[in-house]
N, C-alpha and C positions, 0 to 999 in steps of 0.2 A: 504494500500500500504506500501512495506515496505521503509526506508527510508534509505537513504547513502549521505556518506559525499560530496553532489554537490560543495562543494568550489574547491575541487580535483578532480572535472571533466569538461574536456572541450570539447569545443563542436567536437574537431575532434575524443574526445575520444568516444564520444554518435553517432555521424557517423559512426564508427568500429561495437560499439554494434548494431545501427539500420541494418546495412548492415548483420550481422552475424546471425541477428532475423531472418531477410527477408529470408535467404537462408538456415538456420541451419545446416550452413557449414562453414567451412576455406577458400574451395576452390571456391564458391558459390562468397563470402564475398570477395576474392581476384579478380573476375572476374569483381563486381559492381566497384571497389575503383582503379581498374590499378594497383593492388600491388602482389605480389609472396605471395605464401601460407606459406610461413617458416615466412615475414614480420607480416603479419596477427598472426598468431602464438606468436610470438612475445611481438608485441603492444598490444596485450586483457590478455598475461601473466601479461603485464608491468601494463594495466589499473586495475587491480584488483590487482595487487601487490600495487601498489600507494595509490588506495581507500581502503583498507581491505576487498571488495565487492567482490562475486562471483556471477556472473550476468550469469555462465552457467555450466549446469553440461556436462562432457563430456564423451559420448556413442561412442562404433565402428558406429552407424549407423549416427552420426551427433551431433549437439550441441544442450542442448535440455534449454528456457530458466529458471532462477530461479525465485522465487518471485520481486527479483533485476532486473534481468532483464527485467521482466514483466513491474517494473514499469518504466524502462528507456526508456524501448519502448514506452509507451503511454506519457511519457511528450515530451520522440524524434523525435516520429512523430509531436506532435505540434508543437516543434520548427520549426522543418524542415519546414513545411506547412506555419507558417508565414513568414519564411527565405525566400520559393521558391518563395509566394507571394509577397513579397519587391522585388525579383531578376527581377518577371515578370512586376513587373509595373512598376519599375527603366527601364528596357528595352524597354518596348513597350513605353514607353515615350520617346525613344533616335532616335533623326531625322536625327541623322547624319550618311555618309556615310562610317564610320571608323568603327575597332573593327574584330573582331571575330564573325563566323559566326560556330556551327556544325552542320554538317550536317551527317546524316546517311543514309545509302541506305544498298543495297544487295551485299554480295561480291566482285560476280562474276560484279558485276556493280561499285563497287570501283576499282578493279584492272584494268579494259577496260575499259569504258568507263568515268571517273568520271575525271582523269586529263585532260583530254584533255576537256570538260566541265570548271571543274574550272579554267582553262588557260584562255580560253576565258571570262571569265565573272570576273577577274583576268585585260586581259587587258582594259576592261572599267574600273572598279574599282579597281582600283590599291593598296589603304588605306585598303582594307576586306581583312580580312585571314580567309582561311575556312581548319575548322578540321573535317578532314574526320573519321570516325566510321562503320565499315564493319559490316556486323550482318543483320540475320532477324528476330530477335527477336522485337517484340515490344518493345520502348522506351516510357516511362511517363515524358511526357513533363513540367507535370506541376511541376514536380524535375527537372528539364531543364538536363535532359540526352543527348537532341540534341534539336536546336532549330527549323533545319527543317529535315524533313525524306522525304526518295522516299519507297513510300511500294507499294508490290503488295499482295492484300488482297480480299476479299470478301465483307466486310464492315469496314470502317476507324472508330476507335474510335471517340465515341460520340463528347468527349471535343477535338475538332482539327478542323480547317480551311483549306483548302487550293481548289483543283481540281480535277479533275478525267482527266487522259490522255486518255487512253484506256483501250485497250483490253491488257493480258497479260497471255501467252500459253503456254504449256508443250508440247512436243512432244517426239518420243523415236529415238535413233540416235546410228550409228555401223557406223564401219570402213569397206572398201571393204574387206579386207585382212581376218576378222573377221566372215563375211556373209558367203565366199569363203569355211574357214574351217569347219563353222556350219553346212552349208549344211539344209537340210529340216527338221525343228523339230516342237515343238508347242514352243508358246511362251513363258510356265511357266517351258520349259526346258535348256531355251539358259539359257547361261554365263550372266552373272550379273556385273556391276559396278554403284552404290549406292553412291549419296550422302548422309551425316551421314542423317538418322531421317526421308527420304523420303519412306522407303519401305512399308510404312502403307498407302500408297498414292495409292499402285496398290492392294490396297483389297479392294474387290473382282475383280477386271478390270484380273487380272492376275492369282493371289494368293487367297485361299480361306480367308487366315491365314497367316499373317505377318510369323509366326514362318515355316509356309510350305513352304515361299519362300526364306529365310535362306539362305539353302542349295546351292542355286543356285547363289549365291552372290560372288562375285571371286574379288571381289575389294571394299573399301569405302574408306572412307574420307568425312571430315567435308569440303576440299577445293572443289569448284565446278570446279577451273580448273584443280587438281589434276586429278578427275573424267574422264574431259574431253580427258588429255595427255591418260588416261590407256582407255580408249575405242579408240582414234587415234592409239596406239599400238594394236589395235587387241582381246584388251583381252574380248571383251562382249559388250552387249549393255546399255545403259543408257538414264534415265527419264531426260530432260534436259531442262532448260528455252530455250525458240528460241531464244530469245536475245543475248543470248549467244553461242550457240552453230551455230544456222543458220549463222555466221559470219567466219565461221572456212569451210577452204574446206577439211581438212584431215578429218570429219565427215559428211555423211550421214543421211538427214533422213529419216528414215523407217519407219513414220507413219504420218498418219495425226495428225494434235491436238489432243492431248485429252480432251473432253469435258466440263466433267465432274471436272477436275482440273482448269476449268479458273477461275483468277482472273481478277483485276482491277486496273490498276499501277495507284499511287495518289502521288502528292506531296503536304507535311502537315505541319504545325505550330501549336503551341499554339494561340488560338484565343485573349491571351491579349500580344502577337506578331505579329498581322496581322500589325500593325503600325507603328513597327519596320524596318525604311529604310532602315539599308542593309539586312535584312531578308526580306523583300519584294522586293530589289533589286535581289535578288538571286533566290528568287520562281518565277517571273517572267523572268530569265533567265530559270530557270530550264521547265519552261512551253513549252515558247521555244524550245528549243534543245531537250525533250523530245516528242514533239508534233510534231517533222518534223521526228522524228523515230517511229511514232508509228506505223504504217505497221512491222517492227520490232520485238516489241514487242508483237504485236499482232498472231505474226508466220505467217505472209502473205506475205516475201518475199522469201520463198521457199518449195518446195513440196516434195511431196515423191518420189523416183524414181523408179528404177525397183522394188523393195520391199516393202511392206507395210507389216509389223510384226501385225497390228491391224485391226482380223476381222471386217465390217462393222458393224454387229450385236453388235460388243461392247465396239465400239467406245462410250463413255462417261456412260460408267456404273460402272466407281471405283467410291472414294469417298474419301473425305479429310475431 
């Protein structure tokens, strides 16, 4: 391994380098840390300016590590690992009803429904602050990235506690206005609005080939309710949580569930967090108030109306 002057490196500085291994990116590395890409930039110029250490060589396609940083990696991950382990057992030791609580869920489920959620659980406990994190990316808990999550998934990671709510369903959803100007076509001809990353969700259901249905793509966005405003505008139809969109009358749905897309909403912890009182005060809120919407989320508070865009015959035949 090679070695460098660790008197001149601290530990936020081996956090920058763990985050920029992890992602062999600036902008990667700025997503993990809450920092801007020029900050990043920066502070890895400054951490190798300081040490004499070049811990990465830099390519147009990303940052690629050196011997140096190979070996910062593997002591950083150690540290970290003992760090997160003190973080967790300091915590799951803490009986009291105070502190900070994060939580992470699903966007479109931080923007609607999440305050009005933490309000409530907010005025019983008055002492917990909850930091909310939008994403459906999976988080590792055991770097305490969040302490509780609302996921809807297939299978919850192995290392995690918590419940299974229910059922949790896609459906496809247009505006009258939209249907009106369409008129009669197949479904792999309509107008399109896409949130970011989902179009590989309707192959084959739809699209033979993510790249075949492209073309047909007339709107996206990473936001779900962006999506949602430009299909209320008319412009195409869209793959949508019922959660979220069954809630909205300027949308339509036009098909039944899709089947083959269900998941399973869960709310999760770290298992050496399950004894953490206000993170158990809060998951058993959340069980609650998720557990009296699951009809909801399940897509069984409403149906298809005069249209159904999705033959019977292939009704749950895509694949995620």
């Amino acid at each position: 391994m090679t070695a460098f002057p660790a008197r001149d490196l601290e530990w936020n500085d081996l956090k920058l380098i763990l985050a920029i291994c992890r992602h062999e990116s600036l902008s990667g590395a700025a997503r993990e840390l809450g920092q801007t890409h020029s900050t990043i930039f920066r502070r890895i110029n400054s951490v190798e300016e300081k040490t004499g250490v070049r811990f990465f060589e830099r390519f147009p396609t990303g940052y690629v590590m050196t011997d140096a940083g190979r070996t910062a990696l593997a002591y950083g991950q150690r540290v970290e690992a003992e760090f997160n382990a003190l973080g967790l057992e300091v915590l799951g030791a803490d009986g009291k009803l105070t502190g900070r609580v994060r939580l992470t869920c699903p966007e479109a489920f931080a923007e609607d429904l999440a305050p009005g959620i933490v309000r409530r659980f907010r005025a019983e406990h008055p002492e917990i602050r909850i930091d909310l994190s939008p994403g459906h990316a999976a988080v590792d808990m055991a770097r305490r990235e969040a302490e509780v999550a609302i996921r809807a998934t297939r299978t919850p990671p192995e290392a995690s506690f918590g419940k299974k709510i229910g059922d949790f369903r896609f459906a496809l959803y247009a505006a009258s206005s939209y249907l009106e100007r369409a008129g009669t076509r197949t479904l792999d001809a309509h107008d399109w609005c896409m949130i970011e990353g989902t179009l590989p969700w309707l192959v084959p259901l739809v699209w033979p080939t993510a790249e075949a249905g492209l073309p047909q793509v007339v709107f996206m966005s990473r936001a779900s309710r962006a999506v949602l405003n430009a299909v209320a505008e008319g412009m195409g139809i869209a793959l949508l949580p019922c959660y979220f969109a069954d809630r909205y009358e300027e949308v339509e749905r036009v098909s039944d569930t899709v089947a083959a897309l269900d998941l399973t909403l869960w709310v999760l912890t770290h298992p050496d967090l399950r004894g953490t009182a206000r993170v158990r005060a809060l998951m058993a809120h959340l069980y609650e108030e998720l557990g009296r919407e699951a009809k909801l989320y399940a897509g069984n508070t409403r149906s298809p109306g005069g249209v159904n865009l999705l033959p019977r015959t292939d009704r749950g035949s895509g694949r995620r």
